[in-house]
C-alpha positions as MATLAB code, in Angstrom:
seq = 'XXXXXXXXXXXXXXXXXXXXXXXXXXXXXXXXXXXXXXXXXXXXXXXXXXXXXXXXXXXXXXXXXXXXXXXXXXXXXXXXXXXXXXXXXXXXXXXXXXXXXXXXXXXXXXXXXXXXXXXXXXXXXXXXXXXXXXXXXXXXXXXXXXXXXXXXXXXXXXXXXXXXXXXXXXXXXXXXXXXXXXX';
ca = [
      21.610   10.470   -9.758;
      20.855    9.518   -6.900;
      16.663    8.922   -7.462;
      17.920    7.097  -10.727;
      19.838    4.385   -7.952;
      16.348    4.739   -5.800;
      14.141    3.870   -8.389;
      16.974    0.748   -9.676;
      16.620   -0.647   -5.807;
      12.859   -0.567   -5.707;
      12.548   -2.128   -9.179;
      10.895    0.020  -10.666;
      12.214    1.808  -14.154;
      13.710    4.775  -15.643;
      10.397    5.617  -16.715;
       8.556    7.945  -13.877;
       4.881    6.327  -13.806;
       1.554    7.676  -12.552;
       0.806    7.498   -8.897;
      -0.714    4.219   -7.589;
      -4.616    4.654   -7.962;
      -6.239    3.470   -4.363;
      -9.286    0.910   -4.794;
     -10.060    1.340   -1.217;
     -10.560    4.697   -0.968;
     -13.423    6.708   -3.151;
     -12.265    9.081   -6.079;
     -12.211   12.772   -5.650;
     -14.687   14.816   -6.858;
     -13.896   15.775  -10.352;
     -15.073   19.327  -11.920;
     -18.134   18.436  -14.226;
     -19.510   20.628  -16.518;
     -23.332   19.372  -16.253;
     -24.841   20.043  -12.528;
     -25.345   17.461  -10.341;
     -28.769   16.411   -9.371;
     -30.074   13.995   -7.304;
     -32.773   11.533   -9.861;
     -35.262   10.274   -7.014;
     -35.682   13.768   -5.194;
     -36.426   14.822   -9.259;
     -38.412   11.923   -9.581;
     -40.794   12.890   -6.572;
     -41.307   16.351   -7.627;
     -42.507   15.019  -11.172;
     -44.744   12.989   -9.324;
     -45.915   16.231   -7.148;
     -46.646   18.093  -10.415;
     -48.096   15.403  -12.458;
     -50.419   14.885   -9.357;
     -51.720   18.075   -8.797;
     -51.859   18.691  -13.030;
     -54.796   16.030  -12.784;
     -56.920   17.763   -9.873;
     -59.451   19.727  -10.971;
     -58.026   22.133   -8.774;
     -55.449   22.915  -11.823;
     -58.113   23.202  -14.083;
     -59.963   25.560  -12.482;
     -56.958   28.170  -11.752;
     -55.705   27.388  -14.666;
     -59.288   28.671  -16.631;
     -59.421   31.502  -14.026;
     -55.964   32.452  -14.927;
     -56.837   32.606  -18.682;
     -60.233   34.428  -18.405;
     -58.126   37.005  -15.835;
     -55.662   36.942  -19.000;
     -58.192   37.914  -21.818;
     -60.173   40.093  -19.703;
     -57.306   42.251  -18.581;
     -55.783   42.547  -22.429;
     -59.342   43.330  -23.901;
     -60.529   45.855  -21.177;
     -57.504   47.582  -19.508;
     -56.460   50.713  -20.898;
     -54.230   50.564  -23.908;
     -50.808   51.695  -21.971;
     -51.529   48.397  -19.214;
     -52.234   45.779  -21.981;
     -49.089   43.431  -21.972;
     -50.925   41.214  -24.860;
     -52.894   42.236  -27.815;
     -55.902   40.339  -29.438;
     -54.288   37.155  -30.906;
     -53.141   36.620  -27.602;
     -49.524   35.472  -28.623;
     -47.743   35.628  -25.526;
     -50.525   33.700  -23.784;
     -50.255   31.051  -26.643;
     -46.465   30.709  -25.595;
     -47.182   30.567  -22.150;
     -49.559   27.749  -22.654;
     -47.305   25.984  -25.509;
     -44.059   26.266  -22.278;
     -46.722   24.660  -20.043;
     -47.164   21.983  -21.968;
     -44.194   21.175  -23.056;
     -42.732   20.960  -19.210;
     -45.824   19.237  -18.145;
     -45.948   15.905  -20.761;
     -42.137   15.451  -19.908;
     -43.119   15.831  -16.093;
     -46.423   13.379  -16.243;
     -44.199   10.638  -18.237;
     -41.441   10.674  -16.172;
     -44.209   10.122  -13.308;
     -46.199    7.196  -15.149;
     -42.391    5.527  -15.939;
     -41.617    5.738  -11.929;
     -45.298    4.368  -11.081;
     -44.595    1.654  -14.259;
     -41.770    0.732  -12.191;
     -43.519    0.398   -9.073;
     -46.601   -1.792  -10.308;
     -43.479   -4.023  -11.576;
     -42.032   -4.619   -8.176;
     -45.040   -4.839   -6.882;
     -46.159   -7.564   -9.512;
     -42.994   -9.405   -8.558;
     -43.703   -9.445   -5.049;
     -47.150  -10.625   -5.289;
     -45.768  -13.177   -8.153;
     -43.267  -14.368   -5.299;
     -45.748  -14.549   -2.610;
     -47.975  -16.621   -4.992;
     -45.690  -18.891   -5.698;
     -44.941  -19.526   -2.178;
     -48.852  -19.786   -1.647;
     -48.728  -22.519   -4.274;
     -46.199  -23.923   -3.011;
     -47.234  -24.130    0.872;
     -50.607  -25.204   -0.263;
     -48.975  -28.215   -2.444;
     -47.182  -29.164    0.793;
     -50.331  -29.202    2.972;
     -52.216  -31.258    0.320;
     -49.455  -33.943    0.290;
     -49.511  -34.029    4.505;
     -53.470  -34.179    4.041;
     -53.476  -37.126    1.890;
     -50.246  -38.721    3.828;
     -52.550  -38.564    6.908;
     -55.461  -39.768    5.119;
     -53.625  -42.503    4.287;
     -52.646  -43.081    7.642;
     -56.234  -43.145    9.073;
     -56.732  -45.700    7.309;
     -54.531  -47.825    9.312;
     -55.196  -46.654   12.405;
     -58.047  -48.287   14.287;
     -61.098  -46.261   14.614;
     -63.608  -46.416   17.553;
     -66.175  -48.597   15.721;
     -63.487  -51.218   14.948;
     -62.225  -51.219   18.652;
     -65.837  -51.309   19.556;
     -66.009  -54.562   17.426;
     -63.074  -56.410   18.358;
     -64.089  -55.972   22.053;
     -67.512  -57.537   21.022;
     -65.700  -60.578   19.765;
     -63.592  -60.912   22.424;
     -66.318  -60.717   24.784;
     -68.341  -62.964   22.473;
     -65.013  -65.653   22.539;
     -64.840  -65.460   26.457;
     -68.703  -66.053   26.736;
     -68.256  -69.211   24.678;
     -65.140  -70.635   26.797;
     -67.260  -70.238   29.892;
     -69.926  -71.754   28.221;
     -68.127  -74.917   26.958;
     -65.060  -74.616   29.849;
     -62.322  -77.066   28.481;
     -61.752  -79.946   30.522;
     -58.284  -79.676   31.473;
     -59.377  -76.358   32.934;
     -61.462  -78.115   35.359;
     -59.356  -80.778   36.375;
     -57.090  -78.025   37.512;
     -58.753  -76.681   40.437;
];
């Protein structure tokens, strides 16, 4: 009775509900049935392997492994050979190889496709800022062209002196007479 009168004062109903699920807080770790794995650490090993698969390191122990493999199961005595003339277990082996390794090399090209993507999207960025910048610099270029024009250059200076001194020469020449009445 008396959590029937607690649950009446706080509101809430008859009904019991399910406890208040914190946002703030992360979940708890639930049982799954699939391990756990961590993608990039994955992702770099695929790499690793699809890397050394293209050496010619890898082709070299892998023919040396082979030859090693027919040799021993033609000439070893009967009792030691582990795989007879078709060579049916090696076929398998080869055929497991494989089928790990093309998983393993396109999981690699995907992770390198996505890394020649952000790169392209940088460089497209910093292009467009290039482009941009230079745009700017070409409108303060002509702006400044345009203002040389107005401003007076050396030769023009040079000129206007000329005809000042040119003007002055002439007044002394021909001195006004109210200029000479003066002193």
């Amino acid at each position: 009775m008396r959590s029937k009168t607690a649950a009446s004062s706080t509101g809430s109903t008859a009904l019991s509900r399910s406890p208040r699920v914190r946002l703030d807080q992360p979940r708890a770790d639930r049982r799954r049935v699939l391990p756990v794995y961590d993608p990039e650490a994955f992702g770099r090993l695929s790499e690793r392997v699809a890397r050394f698969l293209g050496t010619g390191r890898f082709i070299v122990y892998m023919t040396l492994v082979i030859i090693v493999w027919v040799l021993w199961n033609i000439f070893a005595p009967t009792h030691l050979r582990f795989d007879e003339y078709p060579f049916i277990f090696l076929t398998l082996m080869l055929s497991l190889q494989a089928s790990y390794a093309a998983p393993l090399i396109l999981l690699a090209q995907n992770r390198q496709d996505d890394r020649d993507r952000v790169n392209l999207e940088q460089d497209r960025k910093q292009n467009e800022r290039s482009i941009a910048d230079t745009e700017y610099l070409t409108r303060e270029i002509a702006a400044l062209r345009m203002g040389l024009g107005e401003v007076a250059t050396r030769d023009w200076i040079r000129s206007e002196f000329q005809d000042l001194i040119k003007e002055m020469d002439e007044r002394r020449l021909f001195p006004l007479e109210s200029d000479e009445g003066d002193r």
